[in-house]
N, C-alpha and C positions, 0 to 999 in steps of 0.2 A: 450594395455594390461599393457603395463609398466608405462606406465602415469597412470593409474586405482590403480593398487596398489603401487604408492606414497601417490596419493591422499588419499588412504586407512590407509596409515601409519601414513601420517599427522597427521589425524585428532584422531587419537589413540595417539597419543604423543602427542598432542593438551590438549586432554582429562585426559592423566594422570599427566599432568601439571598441570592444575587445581586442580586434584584429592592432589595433593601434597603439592598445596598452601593453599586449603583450610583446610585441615589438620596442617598446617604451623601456621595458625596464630588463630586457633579452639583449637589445642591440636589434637593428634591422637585419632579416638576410631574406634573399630572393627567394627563396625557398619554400618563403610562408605566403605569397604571393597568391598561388593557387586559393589559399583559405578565402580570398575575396569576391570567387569563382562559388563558395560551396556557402556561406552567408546569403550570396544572391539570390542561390535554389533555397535555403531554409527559409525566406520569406515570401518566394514565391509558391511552395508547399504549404504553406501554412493552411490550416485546414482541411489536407488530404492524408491519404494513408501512408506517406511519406515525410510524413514529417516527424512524428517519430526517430525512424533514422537517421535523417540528416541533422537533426538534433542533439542527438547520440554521438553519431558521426564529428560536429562538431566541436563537442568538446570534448573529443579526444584528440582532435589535431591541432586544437590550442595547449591542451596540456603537453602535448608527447611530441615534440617534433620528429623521433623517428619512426610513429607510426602513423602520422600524418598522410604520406603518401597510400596506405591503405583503407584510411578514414574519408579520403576522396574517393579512392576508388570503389569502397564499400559502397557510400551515396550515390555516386554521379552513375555510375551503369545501370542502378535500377533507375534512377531517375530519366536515363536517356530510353528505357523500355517502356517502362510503366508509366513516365509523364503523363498524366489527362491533356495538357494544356500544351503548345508549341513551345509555350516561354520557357514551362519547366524542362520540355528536352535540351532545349540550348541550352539553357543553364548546365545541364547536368552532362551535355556535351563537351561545354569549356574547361568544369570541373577538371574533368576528365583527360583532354587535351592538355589541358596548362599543367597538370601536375606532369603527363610524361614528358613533356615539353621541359619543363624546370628543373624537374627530381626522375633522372630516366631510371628506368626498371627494365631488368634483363626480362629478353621473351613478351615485349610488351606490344607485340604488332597486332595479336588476336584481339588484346584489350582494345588498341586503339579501331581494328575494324569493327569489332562488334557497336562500339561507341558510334561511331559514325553509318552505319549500317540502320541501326535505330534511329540514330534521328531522320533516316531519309525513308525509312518505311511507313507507310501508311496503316496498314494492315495490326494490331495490338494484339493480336495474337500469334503474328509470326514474331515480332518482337520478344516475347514473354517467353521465346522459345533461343532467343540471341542466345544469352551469357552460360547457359549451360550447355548449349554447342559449341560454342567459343573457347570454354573454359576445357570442354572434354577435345576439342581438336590440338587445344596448344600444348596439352598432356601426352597426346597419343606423340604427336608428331613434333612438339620442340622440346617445352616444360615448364614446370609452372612458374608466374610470375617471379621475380627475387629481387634484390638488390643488385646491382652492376660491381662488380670487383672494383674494390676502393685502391685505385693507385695515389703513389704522392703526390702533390700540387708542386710545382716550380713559382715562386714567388718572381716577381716581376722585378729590376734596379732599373736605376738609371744614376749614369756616371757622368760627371760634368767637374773640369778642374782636379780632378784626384782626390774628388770625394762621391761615394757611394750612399744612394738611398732603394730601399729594399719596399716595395708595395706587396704587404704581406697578408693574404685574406684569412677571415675567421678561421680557427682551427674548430672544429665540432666533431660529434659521433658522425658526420654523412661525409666529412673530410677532416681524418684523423692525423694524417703527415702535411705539412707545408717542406718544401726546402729550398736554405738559402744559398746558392751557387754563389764561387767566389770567382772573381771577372778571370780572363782569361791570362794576362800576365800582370806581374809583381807581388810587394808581398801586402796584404791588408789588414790594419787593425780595425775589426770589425765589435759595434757594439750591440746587443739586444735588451730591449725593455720588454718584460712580459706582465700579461697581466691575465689570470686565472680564477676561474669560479665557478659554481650551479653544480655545488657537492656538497656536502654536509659533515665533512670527516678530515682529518689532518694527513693523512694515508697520501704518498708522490701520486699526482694525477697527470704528470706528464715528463716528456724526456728532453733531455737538449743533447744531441746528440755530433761530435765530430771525430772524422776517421772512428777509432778504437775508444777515446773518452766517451764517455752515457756521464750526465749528471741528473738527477732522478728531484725534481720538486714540487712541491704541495701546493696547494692554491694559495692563490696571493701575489704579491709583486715583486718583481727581482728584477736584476740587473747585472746583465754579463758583457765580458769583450774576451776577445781571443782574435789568435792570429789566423788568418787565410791564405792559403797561397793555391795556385791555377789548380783544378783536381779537386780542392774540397768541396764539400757541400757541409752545411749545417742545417742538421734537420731538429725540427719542433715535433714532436710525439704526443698525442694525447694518450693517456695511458685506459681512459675508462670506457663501458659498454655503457650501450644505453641503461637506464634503470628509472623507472617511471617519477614522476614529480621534479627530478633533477636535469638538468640542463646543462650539461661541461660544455665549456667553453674556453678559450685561449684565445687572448688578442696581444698582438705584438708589433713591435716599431724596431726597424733596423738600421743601421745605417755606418758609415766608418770611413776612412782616408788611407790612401797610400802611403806607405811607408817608404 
């Protein structure tokens, strides 16, 4: 038994190793949070006939951040059915939880009852019988799982003395537009630092976009100013889809004074 949960421990501090290198040399985002959730269950599986998948499961949500959210949800629902052990449903309960919690997914209310449903059933065969009633009721009657319609992010400023600073979050494939509103009177020289990457190719991977101007650039770092006045916005664009191995990304810093 004591050998059993080493081996349990291992492979969790295995997992949160990785979880911490990949964030290491990505940049942190909340997003990957859940993965801490599905590491828990890979070490508490270890052993059974679930471990396999969330195995599986797990490195594909370290490799692919945008198919992460169904590398959880792959794992955590059979684990919240098929669990032997109470530990492995909660785990695969949180999984489960914390991703639509995090990374919300349209039509995701069957997922989250069938999840919660299973852990409070007793009964392993009415269980065994959740996710493909789950999955054939949100079909008939809403639809299947997807991604939520990606609108722009509004970047946050604060103004103080007649100068502007802009709190501007990652630009990624799961938030493709940030934009940066210009305050509401006067006119502003406004400046951006960008800094781009997780491509492999010199090909524009993003837009800087104001009024009617688009200026179109490759990964790497630049530095622009332009003028603002009440009405515009400047919006940051990422230009690429997801594509497995690669990671696009855009981080940027803004800021500017009154004129």
């Amino acid at each position: 038994m004591k050998t059993k949960d080493n081996r349990e421990v291992l492979v969790m501090l295995s997992g949160y190793n990785a979880w911490a290198a990949v964030n290491l040399f990505r940049g942190f985002s909340a997003d990957s949070l859940p993965l801490i959730a599905l590491f828990t269950l890979l070490g508490l599986s270890s052993g059974s006939v679930l471990f396999p998948i969330v195995l599986g499961c797990s490195l594909v949500g370290l490799i692919s951040p945008a198919l992460m959210p169904w590398a959880m949800l792959v794992s955590g629902l059979p684990a919240c059915t098929a669990g032997r052990t109470m530990k492995i449903r909660i785990a695969g309960f949180i999984a489960v939880a914390s991703t639509l919690w995090l990374i919300p997914v349209s039509h995701s209310v069957p997922l989250a009852v069938v999840a919660a449903a299973a852990f409070f059933i007793g009964n392993k065969h009415l269980r065994y019988f959740l996710i493909p009633v789950g999955f054939t009721l949100s079909a008939v009657f809403f639809s299947l799982p997807g991604p939520l319609a990606v609108e722009p992010v509004i970047a946050g400023s604060t103004i103080k003395d007649g100068v502007i600073d802009y709190d501007i979050p990652e630009v990624n494939t799961s938030r493709p537009e940030v934009l940066l509103p210009a305050p509401f009177e006067g006119t502003w020289a406004v400046w951006i630092a960008l800094e781009a990457g997780g491509v492999r190719d010199s090909v524009p991977m993003m837009a800087i976009r104001l009024g009617e101007e688009i200026l179109l650039l490759p990964s790497g770092t630049d530095t622009l100013s332009v003028t603002m006045i009440p009405g515009d916005s400047l919006a940051i664009s990422l230009m690429r889809d997801f594509k497995p191995f690669n990671h696009s990304v855009i981080h940027a810093t803004a800021g500017g004074e009154r004129l």
